[in-house]
C-alpha positions as a Markdown table, in Angstrom:
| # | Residue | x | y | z |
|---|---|---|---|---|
| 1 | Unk | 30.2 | 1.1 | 24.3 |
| 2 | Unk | 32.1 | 0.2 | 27.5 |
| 3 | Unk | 33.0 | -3.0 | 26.4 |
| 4 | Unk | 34.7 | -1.2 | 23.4 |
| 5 | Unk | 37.3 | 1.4 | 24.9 |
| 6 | Unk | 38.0 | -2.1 | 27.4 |
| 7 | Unk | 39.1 | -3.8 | 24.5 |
| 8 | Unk | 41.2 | -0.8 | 23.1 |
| 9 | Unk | 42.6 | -0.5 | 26.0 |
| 10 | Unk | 43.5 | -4.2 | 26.3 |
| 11 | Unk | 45.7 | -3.7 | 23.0 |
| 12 | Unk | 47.5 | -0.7 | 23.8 |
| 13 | Unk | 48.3 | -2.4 | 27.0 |
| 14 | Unk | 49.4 | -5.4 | 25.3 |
| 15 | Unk | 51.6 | -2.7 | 22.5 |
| 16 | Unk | 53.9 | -2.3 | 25.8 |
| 17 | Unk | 54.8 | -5.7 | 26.6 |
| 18 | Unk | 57.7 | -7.2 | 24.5 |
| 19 | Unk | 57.7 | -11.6 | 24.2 |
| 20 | Unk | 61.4 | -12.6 | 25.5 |
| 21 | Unk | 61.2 | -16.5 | 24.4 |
| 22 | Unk | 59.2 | -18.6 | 22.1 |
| 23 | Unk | 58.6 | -21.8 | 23.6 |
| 24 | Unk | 56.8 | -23.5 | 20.7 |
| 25 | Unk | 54.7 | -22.8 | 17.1 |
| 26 | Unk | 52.1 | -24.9 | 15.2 |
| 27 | Unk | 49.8 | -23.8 | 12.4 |
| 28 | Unk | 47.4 | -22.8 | 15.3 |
| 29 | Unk | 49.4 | -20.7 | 17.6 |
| 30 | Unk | 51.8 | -19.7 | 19.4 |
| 31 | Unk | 53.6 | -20.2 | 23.2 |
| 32 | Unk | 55.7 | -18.2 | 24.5 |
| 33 | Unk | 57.0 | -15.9 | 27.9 |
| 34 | Unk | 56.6 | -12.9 | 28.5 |
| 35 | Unk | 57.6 | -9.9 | 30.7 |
| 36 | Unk | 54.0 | -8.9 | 31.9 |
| 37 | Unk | 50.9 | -11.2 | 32.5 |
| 38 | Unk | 48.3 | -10.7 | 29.5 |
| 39 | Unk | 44.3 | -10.7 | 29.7 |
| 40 | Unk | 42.7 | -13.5 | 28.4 |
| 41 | Unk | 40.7 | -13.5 | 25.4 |
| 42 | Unk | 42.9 | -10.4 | 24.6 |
| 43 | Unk | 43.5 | -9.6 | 21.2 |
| 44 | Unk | 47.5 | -9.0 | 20.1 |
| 45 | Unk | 50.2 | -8.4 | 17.4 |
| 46 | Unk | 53.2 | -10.3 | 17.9 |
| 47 | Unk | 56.3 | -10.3 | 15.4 |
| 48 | Unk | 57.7 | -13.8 | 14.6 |
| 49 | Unk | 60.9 | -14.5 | 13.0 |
| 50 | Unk | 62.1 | -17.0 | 11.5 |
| 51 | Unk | 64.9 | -18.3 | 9.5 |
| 52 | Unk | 64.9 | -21.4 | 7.2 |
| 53 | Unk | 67.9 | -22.8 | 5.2 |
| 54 | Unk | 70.1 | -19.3 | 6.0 |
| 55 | Unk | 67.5 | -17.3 | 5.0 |
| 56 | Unk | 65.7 | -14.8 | 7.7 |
| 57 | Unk | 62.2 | -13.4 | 7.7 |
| 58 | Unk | 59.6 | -11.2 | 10.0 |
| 59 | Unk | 56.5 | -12.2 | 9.7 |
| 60 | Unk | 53.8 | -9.7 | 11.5 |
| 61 | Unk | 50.6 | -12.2 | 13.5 |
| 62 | Unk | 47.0 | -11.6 | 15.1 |
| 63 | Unk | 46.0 | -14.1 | 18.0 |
| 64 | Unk | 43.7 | -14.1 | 21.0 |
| 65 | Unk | 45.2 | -15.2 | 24.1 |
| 66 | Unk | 43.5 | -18.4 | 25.3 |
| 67 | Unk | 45.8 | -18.9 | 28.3 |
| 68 | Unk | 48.5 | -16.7 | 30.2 |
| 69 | Unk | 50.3 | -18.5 | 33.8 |
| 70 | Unk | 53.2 | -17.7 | 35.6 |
| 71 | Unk | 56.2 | -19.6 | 34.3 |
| 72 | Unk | 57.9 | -22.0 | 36.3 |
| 73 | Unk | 61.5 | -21.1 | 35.1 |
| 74 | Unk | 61.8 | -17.5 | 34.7 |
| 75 | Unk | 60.7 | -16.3 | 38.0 |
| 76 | Unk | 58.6 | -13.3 | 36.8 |
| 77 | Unk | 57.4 | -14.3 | 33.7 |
| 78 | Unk | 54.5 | -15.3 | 32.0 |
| 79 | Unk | 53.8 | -18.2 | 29.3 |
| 80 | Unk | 51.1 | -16.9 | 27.1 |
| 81 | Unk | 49.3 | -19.3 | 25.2 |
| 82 | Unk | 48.3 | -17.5 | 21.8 |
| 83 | Unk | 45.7 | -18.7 | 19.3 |
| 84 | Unk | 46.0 | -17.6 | 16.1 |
| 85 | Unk | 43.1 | -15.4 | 14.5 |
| 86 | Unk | 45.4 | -14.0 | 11.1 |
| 87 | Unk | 48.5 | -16.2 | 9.6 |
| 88 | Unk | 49.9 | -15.0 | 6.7 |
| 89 | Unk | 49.3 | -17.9 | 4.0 |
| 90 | Unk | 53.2 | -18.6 | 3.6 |
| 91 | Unk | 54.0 | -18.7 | 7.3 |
| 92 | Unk | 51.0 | -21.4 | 7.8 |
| 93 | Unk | 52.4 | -23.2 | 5.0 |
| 94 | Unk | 55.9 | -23.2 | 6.6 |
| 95 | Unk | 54.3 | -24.3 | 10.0 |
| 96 | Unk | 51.9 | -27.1 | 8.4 |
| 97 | Unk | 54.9 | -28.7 | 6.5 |
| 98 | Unk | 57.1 | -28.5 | 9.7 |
| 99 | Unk | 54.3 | -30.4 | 11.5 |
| 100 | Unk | 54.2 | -32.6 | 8.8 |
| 101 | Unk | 57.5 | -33.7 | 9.2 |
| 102 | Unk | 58.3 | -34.3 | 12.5 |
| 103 | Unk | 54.5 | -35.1 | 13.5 |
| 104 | Unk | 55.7 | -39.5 | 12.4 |
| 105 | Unk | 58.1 | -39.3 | 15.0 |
| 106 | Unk | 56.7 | -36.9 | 17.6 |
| 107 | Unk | 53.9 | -39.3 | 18.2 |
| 108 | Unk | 54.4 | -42.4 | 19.8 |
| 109 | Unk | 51.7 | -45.1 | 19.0 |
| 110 | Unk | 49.8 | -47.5 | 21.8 |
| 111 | Unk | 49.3 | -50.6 | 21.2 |
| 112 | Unk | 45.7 | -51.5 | 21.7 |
| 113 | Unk | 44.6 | -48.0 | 21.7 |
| 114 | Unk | 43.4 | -48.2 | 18.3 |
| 115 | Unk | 40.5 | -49.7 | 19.7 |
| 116 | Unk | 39.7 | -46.5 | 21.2 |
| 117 | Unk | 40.2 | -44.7 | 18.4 |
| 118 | Unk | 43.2 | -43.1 | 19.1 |
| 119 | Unk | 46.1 | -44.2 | 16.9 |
């Protein structure tokens, strides 16, 4: 039973906080800073917007957070690593074709690391 009203409270604790920068999204979460250090293995609601070829959209996520440091640049700031637990379908798909497209040039290849299986 305790372990319950800790988790509510977790949430309404996270309710308060408001994100102030995304540093990056993938298909499988989200980084970003925020005001007020968050527990780990939290669960929270973030709002992401986004806008593609002029046109704008909100798109409401779920996420545990896997990760939460100080920031090196704000002072006073947080970069919360969030994992996503609920993606609307056409936001994934968004993501997974962004990926998609920058993911042959984000990547340099080794030579002779094929060997090891990583190329």
């Amino acid at each position: 039973m305790a372990s319950k009203a800790k988790s509510r409270r977790t949430k309404l604790q996270a309710r308060k906080c408001t994100a102030t920068r995304m540093c990056s999204i993938s298909s499988t979460g989200v980084v970003f800073l925020n005001a007020r250090a968050l527990e780990v293995s939290s669960e929270i609601t973030l709002t992401v917007q986004t806008n593609i070829l002029g046109s704008g959209q909100e798109w409401t996520v779920q996420g545990w957070v896997v990760e939460c440091v100080p920031a090196e640049e704000p002072q006073n700031c947080f970069k919360v690593t969030l994992l996503f637990s609920n993606l609307p379908k056409e936001l994934q798909q968004v993501l997974t074709l962004a990926e998609g497209c920058h993911g042959a040039t984000a990547i340099r290849r080794i030579p002779g690391a094929e060997l090891f299986g990583l190329n």
